[in-house]
N, C-alpha and C positions, 0 to 999 in steps of 0.2 A: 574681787581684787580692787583692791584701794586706786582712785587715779591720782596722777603724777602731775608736776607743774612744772611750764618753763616759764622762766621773768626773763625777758628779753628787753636789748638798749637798753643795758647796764654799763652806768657811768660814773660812781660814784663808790667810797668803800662804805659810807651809810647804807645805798639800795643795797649792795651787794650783801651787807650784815642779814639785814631784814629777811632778803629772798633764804640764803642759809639757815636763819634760825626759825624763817617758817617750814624748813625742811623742802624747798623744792629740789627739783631733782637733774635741772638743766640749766644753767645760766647762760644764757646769749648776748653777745656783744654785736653791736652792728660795724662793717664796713662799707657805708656805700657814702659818699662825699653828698649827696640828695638828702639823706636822712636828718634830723634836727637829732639823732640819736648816733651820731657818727664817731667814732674812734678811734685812735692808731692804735696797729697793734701791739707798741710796747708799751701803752697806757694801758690799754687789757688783759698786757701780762702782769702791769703790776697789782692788778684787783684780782687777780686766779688765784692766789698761791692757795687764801682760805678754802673756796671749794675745792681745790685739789686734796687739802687734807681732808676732806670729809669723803670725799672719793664720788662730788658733783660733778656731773661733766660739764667741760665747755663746749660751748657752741659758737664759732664763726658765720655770722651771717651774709653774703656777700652777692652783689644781683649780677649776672652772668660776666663774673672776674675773667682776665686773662690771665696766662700762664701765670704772667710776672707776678700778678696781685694775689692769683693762690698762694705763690710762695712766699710772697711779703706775708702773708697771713701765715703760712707754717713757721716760720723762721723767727716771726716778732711771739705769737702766741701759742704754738704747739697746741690746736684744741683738741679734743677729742672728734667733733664732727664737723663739718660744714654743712650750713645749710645754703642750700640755692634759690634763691626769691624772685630767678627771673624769667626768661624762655630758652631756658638751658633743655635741649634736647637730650634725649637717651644715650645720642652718641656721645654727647660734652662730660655729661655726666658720669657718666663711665672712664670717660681721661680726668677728671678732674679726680676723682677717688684715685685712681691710679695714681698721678703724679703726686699727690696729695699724703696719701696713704692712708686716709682717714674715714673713717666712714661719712655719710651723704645724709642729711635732711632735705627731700625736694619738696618744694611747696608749690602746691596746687591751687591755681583761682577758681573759684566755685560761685556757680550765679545760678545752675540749672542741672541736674539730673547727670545732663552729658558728658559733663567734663569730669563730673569723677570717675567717668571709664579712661580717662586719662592716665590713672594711678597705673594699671596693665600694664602700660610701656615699662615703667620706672620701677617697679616692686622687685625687678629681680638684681634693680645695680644697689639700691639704699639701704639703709640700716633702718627709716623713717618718711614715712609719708607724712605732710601737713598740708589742710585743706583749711582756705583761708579764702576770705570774702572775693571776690575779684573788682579792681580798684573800679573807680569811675574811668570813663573814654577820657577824658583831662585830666587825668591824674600825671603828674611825673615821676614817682615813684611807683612799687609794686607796692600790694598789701591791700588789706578793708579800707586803710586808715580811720580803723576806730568802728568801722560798720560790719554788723552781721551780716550773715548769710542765712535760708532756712536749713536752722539744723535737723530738722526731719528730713531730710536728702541724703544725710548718712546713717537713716537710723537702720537696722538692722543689716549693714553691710559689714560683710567680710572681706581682710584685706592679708596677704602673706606677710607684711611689717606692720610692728607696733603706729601708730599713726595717730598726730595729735591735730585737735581744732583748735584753730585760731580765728580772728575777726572780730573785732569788735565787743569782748569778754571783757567783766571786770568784775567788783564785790560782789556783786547783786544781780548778776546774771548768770552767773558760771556753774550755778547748781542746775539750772534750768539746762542750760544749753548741755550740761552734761546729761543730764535727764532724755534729753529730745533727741540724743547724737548719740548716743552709747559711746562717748568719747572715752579711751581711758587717758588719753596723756591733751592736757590746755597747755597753749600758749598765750601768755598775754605780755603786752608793749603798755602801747598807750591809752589803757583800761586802767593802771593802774600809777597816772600824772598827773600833776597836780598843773604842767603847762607843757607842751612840745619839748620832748628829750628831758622830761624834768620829774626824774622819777620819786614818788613820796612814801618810805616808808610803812607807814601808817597803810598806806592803801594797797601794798606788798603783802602787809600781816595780815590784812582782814581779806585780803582775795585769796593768800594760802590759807586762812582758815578756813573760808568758805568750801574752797576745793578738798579739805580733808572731811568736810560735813556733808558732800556730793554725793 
């Protein structure tokens, strides 16, 4: 089976072209006010409409929103999923789909063995598991911020949901890490910028290339 890409903190109808016509399969917008990749959600409904005709999903990315901000996110952008980037537990996660209606991306920080037993709680409320570098202790945001994790820590693991790596992937990594992970679905952000929040193109086409050559 072929793996799938997500281009995520997309902000532009250029990136948005690129991610499309390399055929990825999920586009992600960020909402977190932290992120140098931040969004309103009626600005990300006006870059959807293309992937919606191709039948791309959206993705909301949002680090443990309140009620109000889920809704501000259903209401501005109608996505197909949300994903949760923060320490949203099993119980949230399970209301936040419900009130939502949408299906759930949880992502997982990953530093050591342990924490992808993590996945167990969450595999039976999500549509998607994503297992993603775990930040630095100083970090203010969630995520790698650009750094891997060892992808031999998911390598022959079975999971009840489809489930993507992320952390730290870009042109020239992402065959390997797909190799080392048995990944079928990558996400990449800021693998693929040419400065914070600045997404290029150029480096969209040759990391979906790379991932169709995985």
């Amino acid at each position: 089976m072929s793996v799938r890409a997500k281009i995520c903190g997309l902000s532009t109808p250029e990136a948005v072209k690129a991610a499309l016509d390399g055929d990825a399969a999920f586009l992600g917008f960020v909402f977190f006010p932290k992120s140098p990749r931040n969004i309103a959600p009626e600005a990300a409904a006006r870059l959807a409409p293309p992937a919606r005709a191709r039948n791309v999903k959206i993705v909301a990315l949002a680090v443990d929103p309140t009620d109000a901000e889920v809704d501000a996110i259903v209401a501005g952008l109608s996505p197909d999923l949300i994903q949760l980037h923060g320490k949203e537990s099993p119980a949230r996660v399970r209301e936040v789909a419900q009130r939502s209606g949408r299906g759930i991306i949880k992502v997982l920080p990953v530093s050591e063995s342990a924490d992808i037993a993590a996945a167990g709680a969450y595999e039976p409320l999500v549509e998607h598991l994503m297992f993603d570098a775990k930040p630095p202790k100083d970090a203010d945001r969630p995520g790698g911020l650009g750094e891997p994790f060892d992808w031999t820590l998911l390598e022959g693991r079975r999971f009840q949901r489809p489930w993507l790596l992320a952390g730290g992937l870009d042109p020239w990594n992402v065959s390997e890490a797909v190799r080392r992970s048995g990944a079928p679905l990558v996400d990449v952000s800021s693998g693929v910028e040419r400065g914070p929040g600045l997404k290029d193109p150029a480096l969209i086409t040759a990391f979906l290339d790379a991932v169709r050559r995985a």
